[in-house]
C-alpha positions in Angstrom: 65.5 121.3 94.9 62.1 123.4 94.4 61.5 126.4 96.5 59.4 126.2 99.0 57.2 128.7 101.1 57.9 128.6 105.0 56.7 131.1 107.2 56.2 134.0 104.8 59.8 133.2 103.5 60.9 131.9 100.1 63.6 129.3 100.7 65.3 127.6 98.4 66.1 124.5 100.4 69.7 124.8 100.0 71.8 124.8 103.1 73.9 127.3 103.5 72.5 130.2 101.6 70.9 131.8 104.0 71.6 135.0 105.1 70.4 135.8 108.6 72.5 138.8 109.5 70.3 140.8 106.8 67.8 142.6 108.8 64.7 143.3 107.4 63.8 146.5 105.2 63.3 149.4 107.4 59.7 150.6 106.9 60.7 154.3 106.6 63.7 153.5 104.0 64.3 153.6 100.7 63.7 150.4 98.1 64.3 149.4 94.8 61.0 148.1 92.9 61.8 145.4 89.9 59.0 143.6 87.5 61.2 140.5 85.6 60.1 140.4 82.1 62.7 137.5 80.0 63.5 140.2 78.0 63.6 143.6 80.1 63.2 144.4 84.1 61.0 147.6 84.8 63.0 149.1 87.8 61.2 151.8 90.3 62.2 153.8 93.2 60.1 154.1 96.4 59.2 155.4 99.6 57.5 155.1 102.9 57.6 158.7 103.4 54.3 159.8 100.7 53.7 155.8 100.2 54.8 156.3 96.6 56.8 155.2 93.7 58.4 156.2 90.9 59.6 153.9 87.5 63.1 154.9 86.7 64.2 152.8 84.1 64.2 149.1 82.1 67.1 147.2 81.7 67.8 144.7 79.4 67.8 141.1 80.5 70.7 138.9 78.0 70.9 135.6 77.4 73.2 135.2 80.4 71.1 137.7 82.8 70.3 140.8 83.2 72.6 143.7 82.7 73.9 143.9 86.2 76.0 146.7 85.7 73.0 149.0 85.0 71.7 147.5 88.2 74.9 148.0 90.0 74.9 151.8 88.8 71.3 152.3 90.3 71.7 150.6 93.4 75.0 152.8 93.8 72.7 156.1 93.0 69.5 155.1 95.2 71.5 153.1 98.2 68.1 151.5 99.1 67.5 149.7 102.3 65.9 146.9 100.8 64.6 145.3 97.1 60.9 144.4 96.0 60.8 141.9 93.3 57.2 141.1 91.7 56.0 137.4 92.0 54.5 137.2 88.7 51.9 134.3 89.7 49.3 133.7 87.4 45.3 135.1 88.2 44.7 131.7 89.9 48.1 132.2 92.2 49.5 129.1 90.3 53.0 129.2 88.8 54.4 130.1 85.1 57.5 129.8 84.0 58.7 133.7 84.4 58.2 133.2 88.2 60.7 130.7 88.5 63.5 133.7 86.4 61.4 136.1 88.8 62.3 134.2 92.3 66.5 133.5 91.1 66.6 137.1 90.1 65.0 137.9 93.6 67.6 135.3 95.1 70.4 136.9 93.2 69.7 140.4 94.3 70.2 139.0 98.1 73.4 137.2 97.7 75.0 140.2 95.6 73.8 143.1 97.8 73.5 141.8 101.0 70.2 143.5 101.3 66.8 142.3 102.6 64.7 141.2 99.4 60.9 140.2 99.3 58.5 139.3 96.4 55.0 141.2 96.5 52.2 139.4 94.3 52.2 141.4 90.7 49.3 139.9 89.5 47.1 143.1 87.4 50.3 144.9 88.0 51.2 145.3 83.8 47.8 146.3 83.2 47.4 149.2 85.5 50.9 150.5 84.2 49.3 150.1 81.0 45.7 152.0 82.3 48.4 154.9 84.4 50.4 155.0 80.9 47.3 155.8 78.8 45.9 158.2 81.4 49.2 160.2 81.0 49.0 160.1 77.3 45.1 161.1 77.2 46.7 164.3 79.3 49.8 164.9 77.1 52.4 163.5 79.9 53.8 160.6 78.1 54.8 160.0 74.3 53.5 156.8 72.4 57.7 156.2 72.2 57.8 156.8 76.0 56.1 153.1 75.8 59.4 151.0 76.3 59.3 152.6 79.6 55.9 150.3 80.8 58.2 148.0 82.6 59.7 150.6 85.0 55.6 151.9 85.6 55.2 148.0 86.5 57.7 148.0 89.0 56.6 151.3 90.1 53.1 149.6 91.3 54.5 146.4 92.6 56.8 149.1 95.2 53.1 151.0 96.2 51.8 147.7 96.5 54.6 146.7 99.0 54.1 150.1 100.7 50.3 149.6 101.0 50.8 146.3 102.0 53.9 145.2 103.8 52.6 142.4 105.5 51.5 140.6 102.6 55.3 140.3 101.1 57.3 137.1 101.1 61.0 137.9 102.3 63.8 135.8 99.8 66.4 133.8 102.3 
């Protein structure tokens, strides 16, 4: 059944998953920033407290999903109180195929953490990581090898976006 937008949520339409003894993320907590790539998810770290984020690292995304137990080891290290997923839309808002890998990841992340998940437009996300990436080179910051790290930057400005914007976020059930 296709997902469907209700209220600001992203449902699935399937009976049963729902999970509505998962409170919603605290504004002042901690949260776990992802951009889905098929091949790699940028990961990033963020808080209200200074409204900002920071990319912590990529992990690889198999054949038959993404390498959970890197994700399991940084959940475990962070303990966030909730998960911000990109919804890679295209310009026009319309869908592609990543965004259907992006929302089952986001869905995935709620059912194996019990923790309150939403999806914050990433649209122009990759290419200011790529503008903050080339400003850090340009000042000696970052390595042309520190590159494979773009991902986690990604998901580093989908979490300030969420920050910034809150309101504009649609929760996963």
């Amino acid at each position: 059944m296709p997902d469907t937008l209700d209220n600001g949520r992203l449902d699935n339409g399937r009976a049963g998953e729902s999970r509505p003894d998962i409170a919603p993320i605290k504004r002042d907590g901690t949260v776990l920033g992802f951009d889905v790539g098929a091949r790699r998810i940028g990961v990033a770290v963020g808080s209200a407290f200074g409204h900002h984020a920071r990319a912590l690292a990529v992990v690889d995304v198999h054949a038959n999903g993404p390498d959970w137990g890197a994700i399991d080891k940084l959940r475990k290290e962070w303990r966030p109180d909730g998960l911000v997923v990109g919804d890679p839309m295209t310009l026009d808002g319309g869908d592609q195929p990543i965004r259907q890998r992006a929302r089952e990841f986001a869905r995935a992340l709620r059912t194996r953490y019990a923790l309150p998940v939403v999806m914050v437009d990433e649209r122009t996300s990759s290419i200011e990581a790529a503008q903050r990436f080339a400003a850090d080179r340009a000042e000696g910051r970052k390595r042309r090898r520190d590159a494979a790290a773009l991902d986690a930057v990604a998901a580093a400005v989908i979490v300030e976006r969420w920050l910034a914007s809150p309101q504009d976020a649609v929760e996963v059930v």
